[in-house]
C-alpha positions as CSV (number, residue, x, y, z in Angstrom):
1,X,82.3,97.5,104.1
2,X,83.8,100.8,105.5
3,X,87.2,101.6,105.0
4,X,89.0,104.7,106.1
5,X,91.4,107.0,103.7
6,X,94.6,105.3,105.7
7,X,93.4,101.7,104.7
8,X,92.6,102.6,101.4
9,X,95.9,103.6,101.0
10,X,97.6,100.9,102.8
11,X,95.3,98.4,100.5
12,X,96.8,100.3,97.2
13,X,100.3,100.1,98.3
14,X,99.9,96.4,99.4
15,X,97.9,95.3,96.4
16,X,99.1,93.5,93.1
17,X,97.5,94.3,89.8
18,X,94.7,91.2,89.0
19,X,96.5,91.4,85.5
20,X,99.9,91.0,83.9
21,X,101.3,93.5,82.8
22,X,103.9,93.9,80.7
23,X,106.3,97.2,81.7
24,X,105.0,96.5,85.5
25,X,106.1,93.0,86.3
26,X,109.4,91.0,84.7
27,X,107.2,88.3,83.5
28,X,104.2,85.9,84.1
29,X,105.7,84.4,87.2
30,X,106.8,87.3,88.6
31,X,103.6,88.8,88.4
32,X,102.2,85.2,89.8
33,X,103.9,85.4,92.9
34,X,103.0,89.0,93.2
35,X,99.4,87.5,93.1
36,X,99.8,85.0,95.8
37,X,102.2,87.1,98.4
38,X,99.9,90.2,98.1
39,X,96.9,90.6,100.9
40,X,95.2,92.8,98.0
41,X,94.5,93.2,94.8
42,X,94.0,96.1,92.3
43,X,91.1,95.3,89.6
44,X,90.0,97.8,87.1
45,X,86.4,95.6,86.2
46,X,84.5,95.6,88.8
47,X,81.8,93.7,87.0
48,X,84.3,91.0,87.1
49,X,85.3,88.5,89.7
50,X,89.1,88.4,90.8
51,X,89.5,86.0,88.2
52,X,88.0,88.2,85.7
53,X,85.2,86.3,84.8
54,X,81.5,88.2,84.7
55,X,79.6,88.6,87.5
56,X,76.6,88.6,85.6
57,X,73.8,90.4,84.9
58,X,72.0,91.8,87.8
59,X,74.8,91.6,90.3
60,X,76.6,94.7,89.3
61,X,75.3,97.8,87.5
62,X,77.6,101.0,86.3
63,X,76.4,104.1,88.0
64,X,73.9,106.5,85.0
């Protein structure tokens, strides 16, 4: 995929975090909603699938 500096941008703004957190959103359903409503989302691991779960060995590697 190919994405320009506008749409990255536009993708940040737009984006929830995949995580609660606590400062950031009101509470759990807050942040819930913000989930579902949002076209994008903001992950920190990306070894991990949008549910956070391991992608496994093999399927992602960390640049050396």
């Amino acid at each position: 995929m190919e994405i320009d500096r506008a749409g990255f941008e536009w993708a940040l703004r737009n984006s929830a975090l995949s995580h609660h957190e606590r400062g950031v959103h009101a509470d759990r359903e807050a942040w819930k909603r913000e989930l579902r409503e949002a076209p994008a989302r903001a992950q920190w691991h990306p070894e991990r699938d949008l549910r956070l779960k391991p992608l496994g060995r093999g399927r992602w590697r960390s640049p050396t």
